[in-house]
N, C-alpha and C positions, 0 to 999 in steps of 0.2 A: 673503322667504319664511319665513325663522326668525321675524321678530318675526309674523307672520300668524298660524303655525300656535303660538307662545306665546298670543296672544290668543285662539287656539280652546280651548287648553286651559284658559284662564281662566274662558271661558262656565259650565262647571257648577257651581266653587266661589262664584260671583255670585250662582248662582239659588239655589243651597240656604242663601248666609249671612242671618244678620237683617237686612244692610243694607238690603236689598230691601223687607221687611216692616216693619219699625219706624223708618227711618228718621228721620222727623218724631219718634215718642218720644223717640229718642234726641237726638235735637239740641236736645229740650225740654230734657230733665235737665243737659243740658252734656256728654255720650257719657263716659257714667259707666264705673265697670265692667262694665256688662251689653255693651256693645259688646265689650269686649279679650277677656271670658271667652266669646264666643261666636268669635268669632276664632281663639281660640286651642282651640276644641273641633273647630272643621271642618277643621284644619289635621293634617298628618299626623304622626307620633310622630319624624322624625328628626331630629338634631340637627344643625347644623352645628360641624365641628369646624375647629379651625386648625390648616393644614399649610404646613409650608415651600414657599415658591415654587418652581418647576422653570426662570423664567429663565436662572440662571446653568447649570445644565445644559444646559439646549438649546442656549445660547449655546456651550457650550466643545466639543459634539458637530459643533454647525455648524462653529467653528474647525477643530477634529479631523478632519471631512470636508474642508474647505476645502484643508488645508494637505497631507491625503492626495491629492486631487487634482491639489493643483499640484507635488507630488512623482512622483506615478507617472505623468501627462500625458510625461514626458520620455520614461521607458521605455517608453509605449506607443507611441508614434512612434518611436522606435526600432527597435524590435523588429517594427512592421509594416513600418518602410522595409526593415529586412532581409529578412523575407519576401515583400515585395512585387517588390522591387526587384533582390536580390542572389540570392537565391533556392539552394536545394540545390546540396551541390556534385553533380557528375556525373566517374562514372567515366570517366578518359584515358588512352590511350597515352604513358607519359613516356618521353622522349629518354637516351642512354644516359647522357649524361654529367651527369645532372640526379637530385641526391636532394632528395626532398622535404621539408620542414620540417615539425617536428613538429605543427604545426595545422593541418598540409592534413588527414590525416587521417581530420578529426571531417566528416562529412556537412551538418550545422545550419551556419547561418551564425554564430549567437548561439553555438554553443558553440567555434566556429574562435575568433572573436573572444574568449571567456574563456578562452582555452586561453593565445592568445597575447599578452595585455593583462594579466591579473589572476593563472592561475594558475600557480605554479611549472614552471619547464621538467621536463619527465620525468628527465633525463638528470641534472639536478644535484640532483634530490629522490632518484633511487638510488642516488648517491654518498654522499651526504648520508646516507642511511639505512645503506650501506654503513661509512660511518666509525662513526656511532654501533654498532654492531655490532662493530667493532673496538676500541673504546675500553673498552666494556661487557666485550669477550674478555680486554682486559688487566687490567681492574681483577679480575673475577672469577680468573685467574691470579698477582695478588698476592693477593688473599687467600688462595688456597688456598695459597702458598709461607709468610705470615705465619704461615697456621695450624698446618704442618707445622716450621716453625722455633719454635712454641711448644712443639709438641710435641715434638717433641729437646730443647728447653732444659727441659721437665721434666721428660724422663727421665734427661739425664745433668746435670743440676746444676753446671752446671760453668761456668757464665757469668752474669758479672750484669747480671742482667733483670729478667722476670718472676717467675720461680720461682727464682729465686735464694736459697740459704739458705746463707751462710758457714759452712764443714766445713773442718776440717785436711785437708793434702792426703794423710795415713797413709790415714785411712776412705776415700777416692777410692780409692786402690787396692785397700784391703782389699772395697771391693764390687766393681772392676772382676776382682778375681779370683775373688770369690765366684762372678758372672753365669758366669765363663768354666768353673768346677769343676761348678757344676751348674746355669747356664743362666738363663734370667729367671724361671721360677716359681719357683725359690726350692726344688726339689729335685729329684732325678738321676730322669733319663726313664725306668731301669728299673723303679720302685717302678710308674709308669702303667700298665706291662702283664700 
């Protein structure tokens, strides 16, 4: 069918070239140039260019589907034996002395099963979150103790640390009794009012 309808399209570049008409001349001359430049006049203006093959693509889309298929073929039978087979759970009367496990629960089959296969128990993901919460409480309570023991150690200068600056122990009292005669700003609270 393609090669047919290629050779219908051939019929009208045949009748309009010189091969038709001059034939016999040109095969007198030896199919000189008059033949190639008529050839090359009824022919049309595009060119052919060169483009990298698409084999190796096709081929690695094929693999790519190939290896997709035979990856999710598993989960799909899966996942329909569950629904086909196992089907929703349904609400029951349970027995007094019966608790239920944390993946009854879930209604889906597929999510019973990741509940109780793959994803963390409830119970030890809230402890779990519970401790981190507690740990986070203490570190943020030593810093704010750190910070508050910095700050004493630069107010009274009196330990070596951080702010440490070695003073005779005369000036330690001569300020401890200045603070006390007139206070930490440094003058007597009647002058404020």
């Amino acid at each position: 069918m393609i090669v047919h309808s290629k050779l219908i399209n051939l019929v009208p570049v045949i009748a309009k070239s010189n091969l038709r008409h001059g034939l016999k001349e040109n095969v007198s001359k030896g199919l000189n140039s008059n033949l190639n430049y008529s050839q090359l006049r009824h022919s049309h203006a595009r060119t052919m260019f060169i483009r990298p093959g698409k084999f190796y693509t096709k081929k690695y889309f094929d693999t790519l589907h190939f290896h997709f298929c035979l990856a999710g073929l598993p989960f799909f039978l899966f996942i329909a034996y569950q629904n086909f087979f196992v089907g929703p759970a349904i609400l029951n009367d349970i027995p007094e002395d019966y608790e239920p496990r944390y993946w009854e629960y879930h209604k889906n089959p597929i999510k019973r099963f990741m509940s109780r296969y793959i994803f963390e128990i409830p119970e030890r993901a809230y402890e779990r979150n519970l401790h981190f919460i507690y740990v986070e409480g203490c570190k943020q309570k030593m810093r704010n103790l750190e910070k508050k023991v910095k700050t004493m150690m630069k107010e009274n200068q009196d330990y070596k640390a951080w702010y440490y600056v070695p003073v005779p122990k005369e000036t330690l009292e001569m300020k401890k009794e200045y603070h006390q005669k007139y206070g930490s700003l440094g003058y007597e609270s009647k002058f404020t009012k």
